[in-house]
C-alpha positions in Angstrom: 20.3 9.8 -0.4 18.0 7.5 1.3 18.9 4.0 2.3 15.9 1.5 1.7 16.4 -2.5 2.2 15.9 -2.7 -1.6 16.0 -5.7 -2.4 13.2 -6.6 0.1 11.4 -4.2 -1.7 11.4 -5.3 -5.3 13.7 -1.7 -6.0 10.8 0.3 -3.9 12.2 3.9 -2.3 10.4 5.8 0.3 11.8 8.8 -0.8 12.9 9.8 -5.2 10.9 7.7 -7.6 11.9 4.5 -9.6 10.1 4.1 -13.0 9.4 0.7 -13.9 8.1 -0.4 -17.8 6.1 -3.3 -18.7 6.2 -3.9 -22.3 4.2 -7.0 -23.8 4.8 -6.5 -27.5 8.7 -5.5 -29.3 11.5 -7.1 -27.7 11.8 -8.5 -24.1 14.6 -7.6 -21.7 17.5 -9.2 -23.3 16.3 -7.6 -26.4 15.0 -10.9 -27.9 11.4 -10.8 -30.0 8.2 -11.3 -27.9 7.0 -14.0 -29.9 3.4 -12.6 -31.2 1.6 -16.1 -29.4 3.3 -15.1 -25.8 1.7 -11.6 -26.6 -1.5 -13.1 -27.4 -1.7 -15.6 -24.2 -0.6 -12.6 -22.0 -3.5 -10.4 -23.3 -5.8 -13.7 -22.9 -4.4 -14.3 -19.2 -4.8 -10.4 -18.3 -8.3 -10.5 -20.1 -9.3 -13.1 -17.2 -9.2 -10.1 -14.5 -12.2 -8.6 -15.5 -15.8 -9.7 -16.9 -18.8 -9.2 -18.2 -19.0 -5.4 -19.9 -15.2 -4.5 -18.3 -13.7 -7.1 -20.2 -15.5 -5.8 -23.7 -13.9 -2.2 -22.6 -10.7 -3.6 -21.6 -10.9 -5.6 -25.3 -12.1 -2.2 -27.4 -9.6 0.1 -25.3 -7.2 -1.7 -23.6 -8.1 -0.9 -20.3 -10.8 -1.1 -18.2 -11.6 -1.5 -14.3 -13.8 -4.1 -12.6 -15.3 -2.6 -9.6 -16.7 -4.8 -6.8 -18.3 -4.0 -3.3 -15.1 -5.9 -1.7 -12.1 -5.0 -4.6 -11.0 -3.2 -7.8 -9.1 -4.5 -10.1 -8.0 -2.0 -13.3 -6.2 -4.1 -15.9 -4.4 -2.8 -19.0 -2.8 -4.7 -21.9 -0.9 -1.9 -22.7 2.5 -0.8 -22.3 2.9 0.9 -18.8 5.3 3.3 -17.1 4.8 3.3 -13.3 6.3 5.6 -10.8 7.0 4.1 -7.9 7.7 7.3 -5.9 4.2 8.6 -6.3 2.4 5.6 -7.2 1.5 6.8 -11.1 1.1 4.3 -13.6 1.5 6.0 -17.2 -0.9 4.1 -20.0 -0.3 6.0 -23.6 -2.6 5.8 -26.0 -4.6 8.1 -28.5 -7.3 8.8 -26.4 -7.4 12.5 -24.5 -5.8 12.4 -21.0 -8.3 10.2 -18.1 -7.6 9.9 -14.8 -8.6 6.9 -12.4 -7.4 6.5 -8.9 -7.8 2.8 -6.5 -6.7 2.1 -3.6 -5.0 -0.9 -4.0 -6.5 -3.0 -1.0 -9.1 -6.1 -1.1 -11.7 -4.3 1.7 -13.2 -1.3 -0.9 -16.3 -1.3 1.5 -14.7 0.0 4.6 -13.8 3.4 4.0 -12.0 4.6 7.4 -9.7 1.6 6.5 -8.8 2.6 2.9 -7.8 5.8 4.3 -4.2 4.0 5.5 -3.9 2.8 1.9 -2.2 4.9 -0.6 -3.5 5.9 -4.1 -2.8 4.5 -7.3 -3.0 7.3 -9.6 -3.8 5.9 -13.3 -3.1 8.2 -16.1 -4.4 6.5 -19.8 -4.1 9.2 -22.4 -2.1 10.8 -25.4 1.7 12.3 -23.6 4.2 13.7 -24.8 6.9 13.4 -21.9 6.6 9.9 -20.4 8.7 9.8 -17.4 12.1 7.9 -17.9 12.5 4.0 -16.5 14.9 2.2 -14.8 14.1 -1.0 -15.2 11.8 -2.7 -18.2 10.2 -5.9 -17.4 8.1 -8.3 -20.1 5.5 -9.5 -17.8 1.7 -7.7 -15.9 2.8 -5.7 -13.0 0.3 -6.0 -9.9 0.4 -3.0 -7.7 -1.0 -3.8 -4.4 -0.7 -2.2 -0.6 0.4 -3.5 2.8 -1.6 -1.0 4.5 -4.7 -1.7 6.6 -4.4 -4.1 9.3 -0.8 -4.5 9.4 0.4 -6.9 12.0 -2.7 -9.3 12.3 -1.8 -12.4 11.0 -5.5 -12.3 10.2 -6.2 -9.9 8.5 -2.9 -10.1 6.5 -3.8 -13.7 5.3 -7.0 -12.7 4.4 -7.2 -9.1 2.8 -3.5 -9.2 1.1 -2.5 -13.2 0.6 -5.0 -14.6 -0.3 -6.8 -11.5 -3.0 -3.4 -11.5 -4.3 -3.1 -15.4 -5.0 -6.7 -15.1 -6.3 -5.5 -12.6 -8.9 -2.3 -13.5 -9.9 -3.3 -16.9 -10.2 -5.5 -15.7 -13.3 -2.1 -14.9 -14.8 -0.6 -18.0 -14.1 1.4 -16.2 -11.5 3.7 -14.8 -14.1 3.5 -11.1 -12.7 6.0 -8.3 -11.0 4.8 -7.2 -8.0 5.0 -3.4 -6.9 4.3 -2.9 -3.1 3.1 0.6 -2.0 4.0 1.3 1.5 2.6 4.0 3.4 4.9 5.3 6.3 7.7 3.7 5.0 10.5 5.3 7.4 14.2 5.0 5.7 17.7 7.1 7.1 19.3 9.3 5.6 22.9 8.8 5.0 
């Protein structure tokens, strides 16, 4: 069993894999209705991400991408399943199976740096066997790394503060964050 300072982590494990659910329609976590104007104003915050043609996609499919020189942002107003152990985020829907992989960091142009950063796999298609979650939570998830230039006040501020203020303030900072670490060393007990 691996011992991980959870609770600095948001429930992250270096080793196994948590599942966590975002739902933003059917009941919330106390099992109370998800009044259908919150649903609405989260699909209007979320629809803020992206512009131009990717917010037409994300409107007609439900999720779409937004692809800069300097960032990536893919934004779903779907129903998600995310494995934290591998970094999988499950989308269902009736479309056949597609596969889109980011890595989560806000310097896309330098490509010896996003080698550090780990993956984001993002599966959107029709499944039959989601995996199981542990916890379910009724508001956008934001999967971001800590990788690059770790330790540089700098560079911290600037490629992973800041982008993700920037972002999240789009969405009225009502978000769960989900940190991917990459070398994350744990004992095992």
């Amino acid at each position: 069993m691996a011992a991980c300072p959870t609770g600095q982590m948001h429930g992250l494990e270096a080793k196994g894999s948590r599942c966590y659910e975002t739902i933003f329609t059917g009941t919330d976590i106390s099992n109370n209705t998800v009044d259908q104007q919150e649903h609405d104003s989260i699909k209007f915050l979320l629809s803020r991400v992206v512009t131009g043609e990717d917010r037409k996609k994300l409107q007609a499919t439900g999720f779409a991408c937004h692809k800069t020189t300097y960032s990536v942002h893919c934004v779903t107003d779907q129903p998600v399943r995310i494995e934290t152990g591998t970094m999988t985020v499950h989308i269902p829907s009736d479309q056949p199976v597609q596969e889109t992989v980011v890595r989560p960091y806000a310097r896309q142009e330098d490509r010896n740096l996003l080698k550090n950063v780990s993956p984001v796999k993002i599966l959107q298609g029709n499944y039959t066997m989601l995996p199981a979650c542990q916890y379910i939570h009724d508001v956008p998830a934001v999967t971001f790394s800590s990788s690059g230039f770790v330790g540089n006040v700098f560079h911290e501020f600037n490629e992973i503060i800041i982008p993700l203020f920037i972002t999240t303030r789009h969405l009225r900072s009502r978000v769960q964050f989900i940190l991917g670490l990459q070398g994350l060393i744990c004992k095992e007990i």
